[in-house]
C-alpha positions as protocol buffer text, in pm:
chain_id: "A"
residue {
  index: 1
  type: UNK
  ca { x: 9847 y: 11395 z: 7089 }
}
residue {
  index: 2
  type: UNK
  ca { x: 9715 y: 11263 z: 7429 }
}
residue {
  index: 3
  type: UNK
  ca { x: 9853 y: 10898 z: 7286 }
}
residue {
  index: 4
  type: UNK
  ca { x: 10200 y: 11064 z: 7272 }
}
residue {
  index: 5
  type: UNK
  ca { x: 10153 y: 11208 z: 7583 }
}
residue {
  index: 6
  type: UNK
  ca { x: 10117 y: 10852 z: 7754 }
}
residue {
  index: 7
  type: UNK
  ca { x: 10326 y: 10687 z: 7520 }
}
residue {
  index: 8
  type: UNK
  ca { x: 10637 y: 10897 z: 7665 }
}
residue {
  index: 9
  type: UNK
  ca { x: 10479 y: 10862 z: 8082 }
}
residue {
  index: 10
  type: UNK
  ca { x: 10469 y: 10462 z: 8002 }
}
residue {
  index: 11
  type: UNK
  ca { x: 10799 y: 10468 z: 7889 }
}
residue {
  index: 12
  type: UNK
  ca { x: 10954 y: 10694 z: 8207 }
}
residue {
  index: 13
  type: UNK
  ca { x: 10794 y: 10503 z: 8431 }
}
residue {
  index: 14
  type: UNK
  ca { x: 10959 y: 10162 z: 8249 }
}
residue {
  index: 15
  type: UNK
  ca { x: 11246 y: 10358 z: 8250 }
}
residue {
  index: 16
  type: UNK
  ca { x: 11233 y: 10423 z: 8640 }
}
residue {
  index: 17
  type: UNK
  ca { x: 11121 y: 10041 z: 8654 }
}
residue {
  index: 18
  type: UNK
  ca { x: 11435 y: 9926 z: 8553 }
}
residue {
  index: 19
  type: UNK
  ca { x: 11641 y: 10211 z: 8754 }
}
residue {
  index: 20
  type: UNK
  ca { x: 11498 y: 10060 z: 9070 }
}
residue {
  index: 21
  type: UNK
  ca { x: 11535 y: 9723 z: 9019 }
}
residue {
  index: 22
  type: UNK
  ca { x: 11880 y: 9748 z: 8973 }
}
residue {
  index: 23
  type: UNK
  ca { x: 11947 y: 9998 z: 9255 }
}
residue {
  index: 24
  type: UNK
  ca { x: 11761 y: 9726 z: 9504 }
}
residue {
  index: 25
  type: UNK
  ca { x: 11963 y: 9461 z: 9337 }
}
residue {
  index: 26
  type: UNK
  ca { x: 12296 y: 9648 z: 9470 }
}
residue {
  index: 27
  type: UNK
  ca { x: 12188 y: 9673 z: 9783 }
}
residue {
  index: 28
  type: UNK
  ca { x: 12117 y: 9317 z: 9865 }
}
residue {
  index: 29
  type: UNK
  ca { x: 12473 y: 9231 z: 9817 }
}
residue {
  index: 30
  type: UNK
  ca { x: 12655 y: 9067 z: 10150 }
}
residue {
  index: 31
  type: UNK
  ca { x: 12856 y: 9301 z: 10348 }
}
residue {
  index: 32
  type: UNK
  ca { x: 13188 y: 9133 z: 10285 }
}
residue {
  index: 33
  type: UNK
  ca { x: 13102 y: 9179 z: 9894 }
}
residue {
  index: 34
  type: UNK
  ca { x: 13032 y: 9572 z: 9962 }
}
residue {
  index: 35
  type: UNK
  ca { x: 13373 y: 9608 z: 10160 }
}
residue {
  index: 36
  type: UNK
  ca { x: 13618 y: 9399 z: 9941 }
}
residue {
  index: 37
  type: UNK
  ca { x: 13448 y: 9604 z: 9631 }
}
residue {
  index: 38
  type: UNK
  ca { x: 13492 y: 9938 z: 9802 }
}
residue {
  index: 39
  type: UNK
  ca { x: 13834 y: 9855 z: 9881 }
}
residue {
  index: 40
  type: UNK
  ca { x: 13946 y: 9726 z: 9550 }
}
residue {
  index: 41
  type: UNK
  ca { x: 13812 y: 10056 z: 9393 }
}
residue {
  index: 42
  type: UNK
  ca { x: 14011 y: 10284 z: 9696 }
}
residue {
  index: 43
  type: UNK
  ca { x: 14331 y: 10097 z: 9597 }
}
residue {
  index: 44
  type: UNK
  ca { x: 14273 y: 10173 z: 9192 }
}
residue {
  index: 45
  type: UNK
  ca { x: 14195 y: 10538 z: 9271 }
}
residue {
  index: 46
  type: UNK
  ca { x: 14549 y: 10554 z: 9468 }
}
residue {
  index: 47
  type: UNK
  ca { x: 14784 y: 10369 z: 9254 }
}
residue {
  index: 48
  type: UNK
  ca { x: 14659 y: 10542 z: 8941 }
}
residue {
  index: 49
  type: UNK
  ca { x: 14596 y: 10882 z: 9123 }
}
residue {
  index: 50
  type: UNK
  ca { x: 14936 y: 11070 z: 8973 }
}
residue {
  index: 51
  type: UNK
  ca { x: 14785 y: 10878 z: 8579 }
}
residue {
  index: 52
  type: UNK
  ca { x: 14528 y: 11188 z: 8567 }
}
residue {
  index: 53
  type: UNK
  ca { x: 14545 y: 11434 z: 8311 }
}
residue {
  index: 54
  type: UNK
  ca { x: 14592 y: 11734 z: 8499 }
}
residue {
  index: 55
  type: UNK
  ca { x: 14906 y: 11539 z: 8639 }
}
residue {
  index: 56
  type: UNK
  ca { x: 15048 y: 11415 z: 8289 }
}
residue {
  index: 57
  type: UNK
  ca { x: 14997 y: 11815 z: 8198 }
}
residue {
  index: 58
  type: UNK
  ca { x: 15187 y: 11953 z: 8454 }
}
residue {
  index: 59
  type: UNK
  ca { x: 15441 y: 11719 z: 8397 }
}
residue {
  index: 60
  type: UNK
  ca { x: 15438 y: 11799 z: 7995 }
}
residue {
  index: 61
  type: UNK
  ca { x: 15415 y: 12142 z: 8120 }
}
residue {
  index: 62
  type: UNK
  ca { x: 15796 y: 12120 z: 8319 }
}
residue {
  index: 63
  type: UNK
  ca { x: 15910 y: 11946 z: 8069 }
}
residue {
  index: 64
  type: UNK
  ca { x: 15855 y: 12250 z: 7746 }
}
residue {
  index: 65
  type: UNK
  ca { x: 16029 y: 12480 z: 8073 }
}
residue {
  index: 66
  type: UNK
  ca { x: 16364 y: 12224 z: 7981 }
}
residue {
  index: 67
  type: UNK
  ca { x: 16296 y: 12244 z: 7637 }
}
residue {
  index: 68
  type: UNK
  ca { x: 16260 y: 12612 z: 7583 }
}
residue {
  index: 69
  type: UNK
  ca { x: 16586 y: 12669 z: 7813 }
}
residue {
  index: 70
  type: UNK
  ca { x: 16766 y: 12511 z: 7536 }
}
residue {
  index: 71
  type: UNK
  ca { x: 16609 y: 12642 z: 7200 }
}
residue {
  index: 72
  type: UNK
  ca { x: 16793 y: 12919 z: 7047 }
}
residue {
  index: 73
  type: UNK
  ca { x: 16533 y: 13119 z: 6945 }
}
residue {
  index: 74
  type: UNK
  ca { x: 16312 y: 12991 z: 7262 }
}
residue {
  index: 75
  type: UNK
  ca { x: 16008 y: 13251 z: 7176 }
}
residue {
  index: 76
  type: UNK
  ca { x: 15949 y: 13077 z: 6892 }
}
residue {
  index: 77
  type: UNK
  ca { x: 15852 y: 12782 z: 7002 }
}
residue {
  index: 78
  type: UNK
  ca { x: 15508 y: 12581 z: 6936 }
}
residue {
  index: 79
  type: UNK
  ca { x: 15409 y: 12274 z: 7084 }
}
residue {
  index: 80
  type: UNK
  ca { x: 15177 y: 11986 z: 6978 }
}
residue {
  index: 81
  type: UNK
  ca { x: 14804 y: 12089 z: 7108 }
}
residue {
  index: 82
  type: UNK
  ca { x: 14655 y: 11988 z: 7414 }
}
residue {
  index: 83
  type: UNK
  ca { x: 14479 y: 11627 z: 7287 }
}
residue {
  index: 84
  type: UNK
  ca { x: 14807 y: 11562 z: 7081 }
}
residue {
  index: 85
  type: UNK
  ca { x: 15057 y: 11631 z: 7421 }
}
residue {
  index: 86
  type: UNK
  ca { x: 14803 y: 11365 z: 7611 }
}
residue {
  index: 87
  type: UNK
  ca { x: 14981 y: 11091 z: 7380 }
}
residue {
  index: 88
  type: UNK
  ca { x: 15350 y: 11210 z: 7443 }
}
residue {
  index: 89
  type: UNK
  ca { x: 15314 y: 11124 z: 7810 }
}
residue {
  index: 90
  type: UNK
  ca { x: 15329 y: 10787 z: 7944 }
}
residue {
  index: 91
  type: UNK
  ca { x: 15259 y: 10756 z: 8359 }
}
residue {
  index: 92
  type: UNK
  ca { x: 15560 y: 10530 z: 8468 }
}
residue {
  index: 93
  type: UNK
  ca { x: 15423 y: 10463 z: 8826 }
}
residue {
  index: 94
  type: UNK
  ca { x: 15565 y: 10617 z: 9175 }
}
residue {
  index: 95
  type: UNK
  ca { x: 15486 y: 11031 z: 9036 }
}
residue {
  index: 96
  type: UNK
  ca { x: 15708 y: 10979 z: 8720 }
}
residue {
  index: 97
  type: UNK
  ca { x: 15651 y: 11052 z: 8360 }
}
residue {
  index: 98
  type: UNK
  ca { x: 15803 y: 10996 z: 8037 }
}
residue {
  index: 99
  type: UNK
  ca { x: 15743 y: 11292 z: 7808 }
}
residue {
  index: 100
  type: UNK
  ca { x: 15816 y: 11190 z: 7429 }
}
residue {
  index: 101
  type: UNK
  ca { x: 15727 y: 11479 z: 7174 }
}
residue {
  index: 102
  type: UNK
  ca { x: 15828 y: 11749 z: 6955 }
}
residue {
  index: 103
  type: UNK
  ca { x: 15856 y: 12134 z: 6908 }
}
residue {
  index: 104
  type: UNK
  ca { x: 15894 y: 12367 z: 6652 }
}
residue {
  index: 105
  type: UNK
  ca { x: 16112 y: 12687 z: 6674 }
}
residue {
  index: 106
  type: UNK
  ca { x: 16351 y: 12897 z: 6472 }
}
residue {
  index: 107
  type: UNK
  ca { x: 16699 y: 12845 z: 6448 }
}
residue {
  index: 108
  type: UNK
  ca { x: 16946 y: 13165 z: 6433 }
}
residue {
  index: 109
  type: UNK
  ca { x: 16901 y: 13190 z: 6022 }
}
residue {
  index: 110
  type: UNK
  ca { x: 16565 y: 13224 z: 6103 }
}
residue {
  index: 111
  type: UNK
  ca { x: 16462 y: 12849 z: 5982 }
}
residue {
  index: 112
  type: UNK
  ca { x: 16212 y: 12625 z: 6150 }
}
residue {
  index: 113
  type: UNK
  ca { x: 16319 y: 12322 z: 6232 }
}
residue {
  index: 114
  type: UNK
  ca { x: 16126 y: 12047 z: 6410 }
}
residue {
  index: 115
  type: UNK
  ca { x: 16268 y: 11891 z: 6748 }
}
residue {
  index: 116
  type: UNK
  ca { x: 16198 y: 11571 z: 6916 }
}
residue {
  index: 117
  type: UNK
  ca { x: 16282 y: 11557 z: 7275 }
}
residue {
  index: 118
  type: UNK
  ca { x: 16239 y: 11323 z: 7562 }
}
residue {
  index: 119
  type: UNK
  ca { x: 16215 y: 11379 z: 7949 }
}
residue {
  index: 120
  type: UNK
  ca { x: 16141 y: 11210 z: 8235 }
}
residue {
  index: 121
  type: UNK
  ca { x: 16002 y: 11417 z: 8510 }
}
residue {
  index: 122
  type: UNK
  ca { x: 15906 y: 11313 z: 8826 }
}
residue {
  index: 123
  type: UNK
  ca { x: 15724 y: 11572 z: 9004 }
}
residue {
  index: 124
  type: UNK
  ca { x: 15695 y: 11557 z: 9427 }
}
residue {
  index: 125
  type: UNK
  ca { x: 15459 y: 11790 z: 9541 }
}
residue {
  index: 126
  type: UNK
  ca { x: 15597 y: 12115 z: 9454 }
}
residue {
  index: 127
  type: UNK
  ca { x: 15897 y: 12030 z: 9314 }
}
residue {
  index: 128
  type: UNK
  ca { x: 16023 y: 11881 z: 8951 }
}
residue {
  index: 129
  type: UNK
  ca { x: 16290 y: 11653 z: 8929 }
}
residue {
  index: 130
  type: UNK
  ca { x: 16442 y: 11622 z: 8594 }
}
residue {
  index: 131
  type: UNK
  ca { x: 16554 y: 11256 z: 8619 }
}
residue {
  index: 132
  type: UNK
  ca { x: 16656 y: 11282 z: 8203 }
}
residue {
  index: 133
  type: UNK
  ca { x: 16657 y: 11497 z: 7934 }
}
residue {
  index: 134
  type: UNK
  ca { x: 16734 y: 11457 z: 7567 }
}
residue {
  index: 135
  type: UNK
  ca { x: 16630 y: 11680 z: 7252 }
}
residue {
  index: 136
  type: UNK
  ca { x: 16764 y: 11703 z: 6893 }
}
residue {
  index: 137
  type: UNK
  ca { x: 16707 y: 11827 z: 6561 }
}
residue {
  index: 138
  type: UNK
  ca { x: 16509 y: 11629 z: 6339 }
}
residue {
  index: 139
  type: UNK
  ca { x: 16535 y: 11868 z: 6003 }
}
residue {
  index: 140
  type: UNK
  ca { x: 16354 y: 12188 z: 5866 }
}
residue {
  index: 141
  type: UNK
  ca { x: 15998 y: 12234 z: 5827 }
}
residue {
  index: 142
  type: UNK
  ca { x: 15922 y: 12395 z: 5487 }
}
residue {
  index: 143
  type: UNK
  ca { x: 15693 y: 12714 z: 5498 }
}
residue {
  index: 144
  type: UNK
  ca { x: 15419 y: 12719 z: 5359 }
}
């Protein structure tokens, strides 16, 4: 047991070993180096700041509000789930998005049918521009 014991301290302290080393390796880097990386990662953060998923969301999000104003039976409606929504957005740069997806709802016989719509949203602070907006009916889903 007391083997174990020092088996697992030998192999934090390697462990911090190795953590150090590298952190002391950073910091010997020229200034310039330090500055141009900082700035390089400052410029990523802003161009891709609106590519973040709580932004795609919202946009997703104003686009279903379209959507639903045009269903006939709008309380019906059902969306893909959260993960599957993710890959019906694409970012397209300067706060706009291109939503590409699908919805279920009932028609006025009572039917499901199955949707595709697309939308691009750009979205300003608080306000949603719908820049386009296109759905149609893709056929009936069976019940099961």
């Amino acid at each position: 047991m007391k083997k174990l014991y020092m088996l697992a301290a030998l192999i934090a302290l390697s462990g911090l070993f190795v953590w150090g080393s590298r952190q002391h390796g950073s910091r010997g880097e020229a200034n310039g180096q330090k500055e141009s990386a900082a700035k390089v990662d400052t410029d990523y953060k802003v161009v891709h700041a609106s590519d973040s998923t709580s932004g795609k969301l919202q946009a997703y999000n104003s686009a279903t509000d379209f959507v639903i104003a045009s269903l006939q039976e709008p309380r019906t409606a059902e969306f893909p789930t959260t993960k599957e929504k993710l890959k019906h957005i694409k970012y397209l740069g300067d706060k706009r998005y291109q939503v590409d997806s699908w919805v279920d709802s009932q028609d006025t016989y009572g039917a499901m049918t199955r949707r595709s719509f697309s939308c691009i949203i750009k979205i300003d602070g608080a306000s949603v521009i719908k820049e386009r907006f296109m759905i149609e009916e893709n056929g009936y889903i069976p019940r099961s």
